[in-house]
N, C-alpha and C positions, 0 to 999 in steps of 0.2 A: 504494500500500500504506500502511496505517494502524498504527502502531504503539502500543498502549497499556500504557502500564508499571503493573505490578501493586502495589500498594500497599506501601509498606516500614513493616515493624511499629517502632512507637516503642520508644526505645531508652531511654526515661527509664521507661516500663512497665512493662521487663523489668525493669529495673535495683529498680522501687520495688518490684515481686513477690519479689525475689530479699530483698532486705533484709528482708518483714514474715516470709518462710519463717525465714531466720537468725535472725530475734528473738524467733520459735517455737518452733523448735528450741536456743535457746539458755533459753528459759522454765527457771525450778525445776519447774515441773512436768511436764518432760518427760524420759520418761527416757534418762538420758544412754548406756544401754545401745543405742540407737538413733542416736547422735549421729556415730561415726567413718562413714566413707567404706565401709570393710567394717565389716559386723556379724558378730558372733562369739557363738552362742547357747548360752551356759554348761551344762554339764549339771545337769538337775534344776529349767528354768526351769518357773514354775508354767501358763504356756503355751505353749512352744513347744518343752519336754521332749522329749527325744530320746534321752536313755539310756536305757539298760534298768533290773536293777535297781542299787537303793544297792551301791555302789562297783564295778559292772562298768562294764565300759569299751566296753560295745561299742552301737552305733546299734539301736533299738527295729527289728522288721520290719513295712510298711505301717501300717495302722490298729491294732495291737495295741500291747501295752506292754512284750511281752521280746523279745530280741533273737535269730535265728534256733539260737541253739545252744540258751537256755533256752527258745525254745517248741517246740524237740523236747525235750527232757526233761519239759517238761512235760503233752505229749502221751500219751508214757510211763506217768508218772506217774498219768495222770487213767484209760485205758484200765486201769490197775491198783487203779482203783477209792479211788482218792488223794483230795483235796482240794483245792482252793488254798488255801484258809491255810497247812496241812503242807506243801504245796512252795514257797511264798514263804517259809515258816520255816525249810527244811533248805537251799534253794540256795544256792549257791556264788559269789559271781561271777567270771567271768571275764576275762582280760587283753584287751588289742587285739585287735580284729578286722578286716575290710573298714572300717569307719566311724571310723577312728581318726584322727586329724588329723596332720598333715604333722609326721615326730618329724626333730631330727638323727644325724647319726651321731656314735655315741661316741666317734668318735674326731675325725672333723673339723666343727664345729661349722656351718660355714658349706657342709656337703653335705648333703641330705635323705638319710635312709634307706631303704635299700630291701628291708629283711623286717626283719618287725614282730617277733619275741623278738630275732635278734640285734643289730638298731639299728646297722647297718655300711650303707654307701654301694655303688657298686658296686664301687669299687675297692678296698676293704679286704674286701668279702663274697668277689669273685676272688680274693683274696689268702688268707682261712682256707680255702677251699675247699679253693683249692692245695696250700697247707701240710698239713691236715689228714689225708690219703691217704697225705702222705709222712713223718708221724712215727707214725700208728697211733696205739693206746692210749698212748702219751705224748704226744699232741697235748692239750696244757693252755688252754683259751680262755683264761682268764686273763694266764695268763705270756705268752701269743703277743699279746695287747692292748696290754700294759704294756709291750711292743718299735714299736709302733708308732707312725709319724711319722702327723701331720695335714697335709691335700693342702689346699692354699686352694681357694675353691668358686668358680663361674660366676656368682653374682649373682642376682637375681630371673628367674623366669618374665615372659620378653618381651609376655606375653599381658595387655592391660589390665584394671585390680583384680584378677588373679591374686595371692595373697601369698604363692605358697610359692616354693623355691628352684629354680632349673635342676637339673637332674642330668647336665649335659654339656655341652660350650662351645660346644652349637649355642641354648642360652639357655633352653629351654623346660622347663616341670617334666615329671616320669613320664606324665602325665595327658594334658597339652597335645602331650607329642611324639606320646603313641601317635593323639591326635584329627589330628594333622596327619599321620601316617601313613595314616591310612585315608582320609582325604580328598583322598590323591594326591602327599601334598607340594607347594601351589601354591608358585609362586617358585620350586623346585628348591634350597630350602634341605639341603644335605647335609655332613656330618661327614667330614675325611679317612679314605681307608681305612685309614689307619697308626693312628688314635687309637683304635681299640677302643674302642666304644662301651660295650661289654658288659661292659668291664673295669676302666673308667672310669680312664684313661691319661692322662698330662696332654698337653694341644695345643692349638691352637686351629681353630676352624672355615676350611674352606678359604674360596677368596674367593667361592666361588658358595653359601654356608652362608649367610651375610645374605641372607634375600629380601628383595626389589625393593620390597615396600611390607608395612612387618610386622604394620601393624593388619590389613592383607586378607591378607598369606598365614598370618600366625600366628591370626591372631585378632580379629575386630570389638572396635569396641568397643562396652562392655556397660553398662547402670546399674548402679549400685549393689547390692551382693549380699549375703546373708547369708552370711558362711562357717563356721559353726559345723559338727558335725560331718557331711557328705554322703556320697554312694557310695564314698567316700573320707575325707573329711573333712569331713561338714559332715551335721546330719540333716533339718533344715529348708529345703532347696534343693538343688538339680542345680547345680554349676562349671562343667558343659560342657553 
């Protein structure tokens, strides 16, 4: 038997490619809007715009330019024998929608939020829920805000270049848990049943909650991404 070893790529090559890319991208004329590790695509960029209109907040729908609330009004509008210039002149815009990017919660800075007017995590959203039924019309958000303590948070989404926050001490953001749900749970990463998930309880992960190998059970790793606003967060790319 013959064994032939397959060529091993020079490592001074790589090394001198890697250095003329960094002196590229380190160029004045490159924009430094492209420079971080994630890219973050501001709203109202001259190409790769993804708001709707001037001061709404919410991600453009496919190939159009408003976002799915303003192009039913403006459907409305146009069947009533409307304009566009008169409905880009009278609209409104509107607050957060589905494409709003990862906010925290008002109360504990280091939690993401998980609904978009109240800006509460899950375990202070469990918390006014609960309250709320049981004071009735004296249930005051305010005063019930200004009583509450902040829960320290879980850290980063385990899931490589993900930049948002966990939402549970099983490490993953809202996004990344529910993708790892439907894909079976690989590794058998799972949450005590005492920690209520749904309540967001403080605990930590039992010991079968770390899978086995986290880049394959959480998550490949990925190149580089834009995260600017998506189905979620971002309008110029898909997260998952």
């Amino acid at each position: 038997m013959t064994l032939t070893l397959l060529p091993q790529p020079d490592a001074r090559e790589g090394r001198d490619r890697l250095e003329i890319l960094t002196a590229l991208i380190s160029a004045p004329s490159f924009d430094p809007l492209f420079r971080p590790d994630i890219i973050k695509i501001p709203a109202g960029h001259p190409v790769y715009r993804w708001n709707c209109l001037t001061g709404c907040e919410r991600t453009v729908m496919g190939h159009g330019d408003l976002c799915g609330a303003h192009q039913d009004l403006w459907r409305q509008h146009r069947n009533a024998g409307g304009t566009r210039a008169a409905f880009l002149q009278a609209a409104q815009p509107y607050g957060p929608g589905e494409g709003v990017e990862e906010q925290p919660c008002r109360i504990c800075p280091d939690r993401p939020s998980c609904h978009l007017t109240l800006r509460l995590c899950h375990h202070h959203q469990f918390r006014w829920y609960n309250y709320r039924p049981r004071h009735g019309d004296a249930a005051d958000f305010d005063q019930w805000l200004a009583r509450q303590q902040p829960s320290p948070g879980y850290g980063c989404c385990l899931v490589h270049v993900c930049p948002e926050k966990a939402f549970s001490p099983l490490g993953l953001c809202s996004r990344h848990d529910a993708r790892y749900q439907r894909e079976g749970r690989p590794g058998g990463a799972a949450l005590r049943s005492q920690w209520g998930n749904r309540y967001g309880r403080a605990g930590r992960p039992s010991p079968s909650s770390t899978p086995t190998s986290p880049s394959s059970a959480i998550g490949a790793r990925r190149p580089r991404q834009c995260c600017g606003p998506t189905r979620s967060t971002c309008g110029a790319c898909t997260r998952c």
